[in-house]
C-alpha angles and dihedrals in degrees: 000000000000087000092042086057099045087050094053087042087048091047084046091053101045092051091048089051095048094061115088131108087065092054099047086046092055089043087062090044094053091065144130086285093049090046100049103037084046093058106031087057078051091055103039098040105034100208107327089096097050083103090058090057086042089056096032096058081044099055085041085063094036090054100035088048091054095042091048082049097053095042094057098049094046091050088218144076122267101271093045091048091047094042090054090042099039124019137260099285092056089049106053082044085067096039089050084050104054093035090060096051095043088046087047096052093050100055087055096046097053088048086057092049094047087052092056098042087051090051098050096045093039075228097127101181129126090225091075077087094058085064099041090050079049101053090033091061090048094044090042107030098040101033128240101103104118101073083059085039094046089062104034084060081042084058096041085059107054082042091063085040086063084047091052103030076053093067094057087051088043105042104211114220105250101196088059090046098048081051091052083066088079129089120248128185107165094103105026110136135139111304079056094051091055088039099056084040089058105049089044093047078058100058105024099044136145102235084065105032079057102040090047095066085051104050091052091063087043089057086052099240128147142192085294096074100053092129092049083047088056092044099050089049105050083041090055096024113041088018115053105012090049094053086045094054101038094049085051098046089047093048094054088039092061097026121038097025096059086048084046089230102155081183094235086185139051090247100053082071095074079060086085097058100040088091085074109028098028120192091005090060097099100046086047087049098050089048093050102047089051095053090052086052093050099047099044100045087056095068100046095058077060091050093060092055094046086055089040106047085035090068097033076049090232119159099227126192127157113289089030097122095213075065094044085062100046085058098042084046084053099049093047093050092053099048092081083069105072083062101053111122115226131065118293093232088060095044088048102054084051094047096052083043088051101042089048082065093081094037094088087065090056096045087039094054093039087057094040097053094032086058098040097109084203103051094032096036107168089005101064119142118277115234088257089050086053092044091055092036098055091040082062093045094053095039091048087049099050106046088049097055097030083057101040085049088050088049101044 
């Protein structure tokens, strides 16, 4: 009995243990841009968006899933697949286009980073970007980042544990919110269209549908471990980023939206936790909201390198000095931004529209070769993979263009 125990512990372990790209990839999507668009829509909109999170964590699973598929019957990264299938100009057209949204997401992130340290030090200067460029090329080129990784991922999560600890103090209606699962396109102009934008460009973006096909190769799977691939990615996907996003948006929903706070900057959003915390919401919050910045910004300087290299055809590790300078190129890149005028809320919702812009190739490219008989032989996409799959294409499509036709 004893052995039988220690046998079901050590298969529990080891399929604990082989989890993992899919989980990294849903801890950079539950960042500073997915908790602020999630529950600003909460805020703004009461109830009647709960069916955008709901489709936005589906098509997450739905994309993720392709790109870790791809990635694991190509054997390579995107780049390199699309390279080989393709040619070199398509390529570079994917690796220009990767390299712009993770560069972009970095110069706002650092501005955001740069806002909430000034707030908590009461230090309000640019220059506090200077020293995080500095710090993030010491933690990512020369290794020794995860430790402060590690806890600043330890602090997001008892963040979304007051989010979610909140729902049981205020009580959401859930008649009002069963009936937020359905569509509703009456009023839908042009604040919901950025505001859907934002919230997709959060979940479907091209920093993680690219660093995805990336991680699994990292993990050492193959094509082999399709279905672990699959798993890892509904547990993380559909799993804990849907309960994060869902306990933020109906905070916000019960909480914010009765007070009529449509947090119009990054710190109303404590509002929806003081329920639970009081008078300490706002210090929990700041900390936590700087540690989802830190530790997601981190990742995506990585995720530069990984496209980059990818294309050159470097091997790059840490100490390699080809991967020294994607990461100082990346710093640099992103220290204009502490000294960006505007509000960050504001930054960050554009920059999610914006991103979202690039996200139609990647989708596009996931459904063309996942559906190629000859490249995906046996592993072609089932006919719910393509209906996800083209649901995330159209929807993709028609935000990016509905939002850039709004803006021009």
């Amino acid at each position: 009995m004893e052995y039988i125990e220690k046998r079901k512990k050590s298969r529990l372990k080891t399929a604990i243990s082989a989890f993992g790209p899919a989980w990294v990839i849903s801890a950079v999507a539950a960042g500073p841009g997915t908790t602020l668009s999630v529950a600003k829509a909460g805020g703004t909109y009461g109830y009647s968006f709960l069916w955008v999170i709901v489709l936005s964590v589906v098509l997450a699973f739905v994309c993720q899933y392709m790109a870790a598929k791809t990635a694991l019957i190509g054997g390579k990264g995107i780049v390199g697949i699309v390279e080989e299938k393709w040619g070199k100009s398509f390529a570079w057209l994917v690796t220009i286009d990767a390299l712009l949204v993770i560069w972009l997401c970095n110069v706002v992130l650092l501005k955001i980073l740069v806002s909430v340290t000034g707030f908590v030090t009461g230090m309000v200067t640019p220059f506090w970007g200077v020293f995080f460029v500095a710090v993030f090329y010491g933690l990512v080129a020369w290794g020794g980042y995860k430790t402060i990784e590690t806890i600043c991922k330890l602090v997001v999560s008892l963040l979304v544990i007051c989010f979610i600890a909140t729902l049981f103090i205020a009580r959401p209606d859930l008649g009002l919110a069963l009936g937020g699962l359905v569509p509703n396109f009456t009023t839908f102009g042009k604040p919901e269209i950025l505001m859907m934008t934002a919230i997709m460009g959060g979940s479907i973006h091209v920093t993680i549908l690219s660093m995805q096909t990336y991680t699994v190769h990292e993990k050492g799977w193959k094509k082999t471990d399709l279905k672990l691939a699959l798993t890892d990615t509904a547990v993380s996907l559909l799993g804990a980023f849907g309960l994060y996003c869902t306990a933020i948006y109906l905070t916000g929903a019960s909480v914010l939206h009765p007070e009529g706070i449509k947090v119009a900057n990054l710190f109303e959003m404590a509002d929806a936790i003081q329920p639970l915390l009081g008078e300490y919401a706002h210090g929990f919050f700041c900390l936590g909201i700087w540690c989802a910045v830190f530790s997601t910004i981190m990742p995506t300087f990585i995720a530069a390198s990984y496209v980059l290299g990818d294309k050159m055809k470097w091997d790059l590790k840490v100490g390699d000095k080809r991967y020294r300078m994607i990461i100082l190129a990346g710093c640099l890149i992103a220290l204009p931004g502490s000294f960006l005028p505007g509000k960050p809320v504001n930054l960050l919702m554009l920059m999610l529209a914006l991103s979202f812009i690039g996200t139609p190739l990647f989708v596009g490219i996931f459904l063309k070769l996942l559906n190629d008989r000859d490249w995906a032989k046996e592993n072609k996409n089932t006919f719910l993979l393509n209906a996800g799959g083209g649901l995330a294409f159209f929807v993709t499509i028609f935000l990016g263009v509905k939002w850039l036709w709004q803006i021009l």
